[in-house]
N, C-alpha and C positions, 0 to 999 in steps of 0.2 A: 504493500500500500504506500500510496507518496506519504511524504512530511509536510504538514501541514507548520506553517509556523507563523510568527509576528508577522511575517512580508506576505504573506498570501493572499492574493486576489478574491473577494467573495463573489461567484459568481450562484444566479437563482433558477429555480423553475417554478412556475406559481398555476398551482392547479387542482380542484375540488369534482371527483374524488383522484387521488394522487400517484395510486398505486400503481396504475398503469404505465406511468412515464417509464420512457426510455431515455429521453435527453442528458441525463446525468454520466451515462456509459456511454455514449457517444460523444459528447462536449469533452470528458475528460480523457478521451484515448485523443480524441485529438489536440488537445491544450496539451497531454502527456509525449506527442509526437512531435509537436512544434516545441517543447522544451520552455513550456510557463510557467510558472509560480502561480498556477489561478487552481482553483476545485469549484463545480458548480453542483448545488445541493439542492433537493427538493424543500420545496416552501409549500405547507398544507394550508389552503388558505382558501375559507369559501365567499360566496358575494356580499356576504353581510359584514367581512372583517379585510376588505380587498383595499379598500383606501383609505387605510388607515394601517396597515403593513405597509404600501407603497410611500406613504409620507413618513414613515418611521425608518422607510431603508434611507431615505435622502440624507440624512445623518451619519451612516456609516462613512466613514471614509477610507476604508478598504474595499470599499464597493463598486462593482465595475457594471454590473447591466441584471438583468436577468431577463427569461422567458416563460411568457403567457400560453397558457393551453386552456383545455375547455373547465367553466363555462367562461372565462375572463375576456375573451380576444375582442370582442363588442366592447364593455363597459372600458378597459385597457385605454380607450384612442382619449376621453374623457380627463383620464387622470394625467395624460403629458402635458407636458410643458409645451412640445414642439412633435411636430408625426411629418412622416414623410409625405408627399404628395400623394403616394401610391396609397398606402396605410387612410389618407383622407377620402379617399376617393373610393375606397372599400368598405370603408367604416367600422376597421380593428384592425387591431395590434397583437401582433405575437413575439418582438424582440422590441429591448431597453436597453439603453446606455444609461447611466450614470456619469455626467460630466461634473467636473470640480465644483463647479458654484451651485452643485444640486439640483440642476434640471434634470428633467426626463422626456429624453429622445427617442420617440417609436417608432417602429418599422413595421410592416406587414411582409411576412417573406414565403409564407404555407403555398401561395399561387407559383412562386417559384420555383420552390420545393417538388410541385405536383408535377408541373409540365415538365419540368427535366429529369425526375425519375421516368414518366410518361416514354419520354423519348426514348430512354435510355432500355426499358423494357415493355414497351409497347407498341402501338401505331403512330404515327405524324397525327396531331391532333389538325392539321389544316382540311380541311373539307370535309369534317366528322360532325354527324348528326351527335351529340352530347345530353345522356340523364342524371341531373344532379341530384341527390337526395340531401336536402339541406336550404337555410338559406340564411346561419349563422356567419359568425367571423371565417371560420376557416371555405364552408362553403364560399362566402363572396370571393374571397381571395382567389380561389380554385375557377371561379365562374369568371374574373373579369382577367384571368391568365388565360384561361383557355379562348378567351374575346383575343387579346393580344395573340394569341398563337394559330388566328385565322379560321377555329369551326364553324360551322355553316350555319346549326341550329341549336340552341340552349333550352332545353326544356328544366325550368327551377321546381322540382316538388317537396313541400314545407307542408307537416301538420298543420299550423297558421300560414293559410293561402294565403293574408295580407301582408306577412313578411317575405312569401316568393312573389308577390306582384312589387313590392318596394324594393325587390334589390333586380328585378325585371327591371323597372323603370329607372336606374341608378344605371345598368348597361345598357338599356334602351341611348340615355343621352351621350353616355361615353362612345358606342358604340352603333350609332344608327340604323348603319345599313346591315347585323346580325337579326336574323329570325329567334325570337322568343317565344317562349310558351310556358305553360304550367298547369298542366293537367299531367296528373301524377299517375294515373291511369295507362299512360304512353310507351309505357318502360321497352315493348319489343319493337320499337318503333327506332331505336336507336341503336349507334356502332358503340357508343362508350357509356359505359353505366357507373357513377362513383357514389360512393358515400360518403357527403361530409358531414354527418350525424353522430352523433355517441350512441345509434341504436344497435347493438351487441355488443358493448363492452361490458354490460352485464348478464349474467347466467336469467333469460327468462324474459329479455326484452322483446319489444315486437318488433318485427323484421322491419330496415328503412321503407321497404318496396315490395310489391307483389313479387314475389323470389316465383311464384308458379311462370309469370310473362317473360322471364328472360330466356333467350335464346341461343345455342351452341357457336351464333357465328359473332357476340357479342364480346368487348371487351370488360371487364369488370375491374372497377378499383377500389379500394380502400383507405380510408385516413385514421382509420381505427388502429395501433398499434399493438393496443393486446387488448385479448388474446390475439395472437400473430394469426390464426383461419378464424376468421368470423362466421357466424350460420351463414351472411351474405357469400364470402368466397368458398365455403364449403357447396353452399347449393351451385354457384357458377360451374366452378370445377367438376360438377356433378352432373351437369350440362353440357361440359367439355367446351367449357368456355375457355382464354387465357383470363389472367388473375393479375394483379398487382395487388400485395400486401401494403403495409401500413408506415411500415419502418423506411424504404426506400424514399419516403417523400421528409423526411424528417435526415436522414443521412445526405441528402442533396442540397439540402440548405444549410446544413449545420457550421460549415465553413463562412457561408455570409453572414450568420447568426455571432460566429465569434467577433469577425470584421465588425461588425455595427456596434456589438459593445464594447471593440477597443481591444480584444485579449489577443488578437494580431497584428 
């Protein structure tokens, strides 16, 4: 195990419920490979006690950034001091800096994350009819990346249709000339199928989507990190669908996630 000592960087992950996180093994083999004095630890922290941890880290002064997961990435853009234009345009945050005079600098990076895992193990998302199941922080990120990476049509399906019609019309103005939808009903109707939902990180959830409509020539994705096979990619795979897990969208970004807080 490293040496933690007086000089060490405290770096966070901020997320209710916690146990799922990966980011702490990942952050630290790569802080541990670039050769830093930093350790990033999980922060249990749920929405009732979220800004008022964040106004109590601006005091540390070994403090270098930390990261937002669910359900934070929405309420996140609120508590900065300063958000990137992308982060503003999404309407959450999932990486912080920590700069000297105690601001906090947010970044939005999960849409990054997504499309370049995407790439790396799946189809070119340019000319893909696209089903999102979601229409929270990581969801939007995911939906106004895959806008920049040229698919053709967005279908947003949200328990609360009034939050897939509001981040519909958030890429409707970014993105004009993209085909939108949200009937959630659609599911065989498209090449990429994702989940930016927490529905199967727990034993007994109900599925994001009608898991009966998908189809063998479909791609499936994941944001869900654990359990690593969700009932979602369990039933795809069972369909003889390709798969993308949970963890390749979080290893793809985890590099810009350090850069933004500074620990490179």
């Amino acid at each position: 195990m490293r040496t933690i000592t007086g000089r060490t960087r405290i770096f966070g992950v901020l997320a209710d419920p916690i146990h799922h996180v990966k980011t702490p093994q990942v952050m630290n083999a790569l802080l541990e490979r670039h050769g830093v004095d930093g350790v990033l630890v999980p922060f249990h922290v749920g929405p009732d006690g979220l800004a008022r941890l964040v106004d109590g880290l601006r005091a540390m002064r070994n403090f270098g950034g930390f990261i937002a997961t669910v359900p934070h990435k929405p309420a996140m853009l609120a508590l900065c001091d300063e958000a990137t234009p992308e982060a503003q345009l999404i309407g959450a945050v999932n990486c912080v800096r920590w700069e000297a005079d105690g601001r906090m600098v947010g970044a939005m990076l999960d849409g990054i994350g997504f499309v370049t895992a995407l790439r790396s193990s799946g189809p070119e998302p340019n000319g893909l009819r696209a089903y999102l199941a979601g229409a929270g922080g990581a969801a939007s990120a995911i939906a106004f990346a895959l806008a920049e990476a040229g698919i053709r049509h967005l279908t947003i399906a949200n328990r609360t249709r009034d939050k897939a019609e509001a981040l519909a019309a958030r890429l409707r103005r970014a993105h004009p000339g993209l085909s939108l939808g949200t009937d959630a009903d659609s599911v065989a109707e498209h090449d990429l199928i994702v989940n930016a939902t927490s529905l199967g990180m727990r034993p007994g959830d109900p599925p994001p989507l009608d898991l009966s409509r998908i189809e063998s020539r479909q791609f499936v994705a994941e944001a869900i990190m654990d359990p690593e096979e969700t009932p979602l990619l369990a039933a795809a795979a069972a369909r003889g669908c390709r798969i993308q897990r949970g963890l390749p969208m979080l290893e793809a970004q985890i590099e810009l996630m350090a850069r933004h807080m500074g620990a490179l």
